[in-house]
C-alpha positions, 0 to 999 in steps of 0.5 A: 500500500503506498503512503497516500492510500495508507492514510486515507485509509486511516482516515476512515478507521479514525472516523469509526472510532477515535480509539479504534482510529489510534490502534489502527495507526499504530498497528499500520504504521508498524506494517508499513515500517516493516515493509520499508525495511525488507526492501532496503534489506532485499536490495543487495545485488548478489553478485556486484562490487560491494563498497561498504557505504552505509545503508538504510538500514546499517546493522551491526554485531558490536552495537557499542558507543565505540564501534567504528565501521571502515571502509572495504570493497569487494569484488564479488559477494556471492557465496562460494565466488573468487573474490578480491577484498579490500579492507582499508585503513584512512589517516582518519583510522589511525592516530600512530603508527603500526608495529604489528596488525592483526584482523580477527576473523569470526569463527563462522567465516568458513573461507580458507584464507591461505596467507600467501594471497594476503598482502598489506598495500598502500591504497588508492579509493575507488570512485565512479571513475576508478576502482579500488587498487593496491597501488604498492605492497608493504613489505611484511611477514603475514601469518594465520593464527593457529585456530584461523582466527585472526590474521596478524601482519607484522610489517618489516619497519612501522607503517606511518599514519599518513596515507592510506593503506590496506589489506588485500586478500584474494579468497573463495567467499565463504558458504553461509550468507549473513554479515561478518565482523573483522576487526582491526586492532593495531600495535604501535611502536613503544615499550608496552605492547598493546593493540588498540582497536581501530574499527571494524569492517562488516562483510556481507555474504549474499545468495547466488543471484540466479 
């Protein structure tokens, strides 16, 4: 129903009965509502470049007052696709410079990620014009933790925070569709070694399209 029909509809029922016109409302209202938000969920191409942006309906895991969404691009998002992903680090993401990064990886991401088609790049943002690229690897030692839980990157000499980089990974998405939390937390240069959480990129994983 479209919104005019919807209130002319209402309306009515309010004519009947003022109470029984409020109930209508909200129960309507509720309708209505929830129709909006299958269509903004329904309207992810299955198989395009998925960019990160926020939507009309945004969801996350990690629904804290601290959570920080980066950006990302991938290349395919269909399940079980080849795909190339981005996940990038902004200036505006780091306040120093990185000694080690580690990425946590949810353990139902079910996608094997073999560590030699992983690699830390600065980056250059794709536009309408232009796509996401690696623009030049960053040399660093990169490995997959023992349970696969995390990839930790441990680049030969400290990353600045100037410029933009990023991880590229070339994998197989993996089988179930939904959303994906990776997390990125970052160890700066200094005696104490602790990593701070940067921010978190949420992948999503959809149905084949045909």
């Amino acid at each position: 129903m479209g919104l005019p029909s919807f209130r002319r509809q209402l309306g009515r029922l309010a004519g009947l009965s003022p109470k029984l016109g409020r109930r209508a409302a909200v129960l309507a209202t509720s309708a209505v509502l929830a129709g909006v938000g299958a269509v903004a969920l329904s309207a992810h191409p299955g198989a395009v470049q998925a960019q990160g942006t926020p939507s009309l309906m945004e969801f996350r895991w990690d629904n804290t007052k601290d959570y920080r969404k980066l950006y990302y691009f991938m290349t395919y998002t269909e399940r079980l696709k080849r795909s190339e992903y981005y996940l990038i680090l902004k200036p505006k993401d780091r306040k120093t410079a990185i000694l080690k990064l580690s990425i946590t990886i949810p353990s139902y991401f079910d996608a094997k990620i073999d560590p030699k088609r992983v690699k830390l790049c600065k980056m250059s943002e794709g536009g309408m014009m232009s796509r996401t690229k690696c623009q030049e690897t960053i040399p660093a030692t990169i490995e997959m933790a023992a349970n696969g839980s995390a990839i930790e990157i441990f680049p030969d000499t400290p990353v600045p925070d100037t410029g933009t980089i990023g991880v590229y990974m070339n994998i197989f998405n993996p089988f179930n569709i939904g959303m994906y939390q990776f997390n990125a937390l970052a160890q700066a240069p200094g005696d104490v070694p602790i990593a701070g959480y940067l921010g978190s990129w949420l992948i999503q994983i959809d149905p084949p399209s045909n």
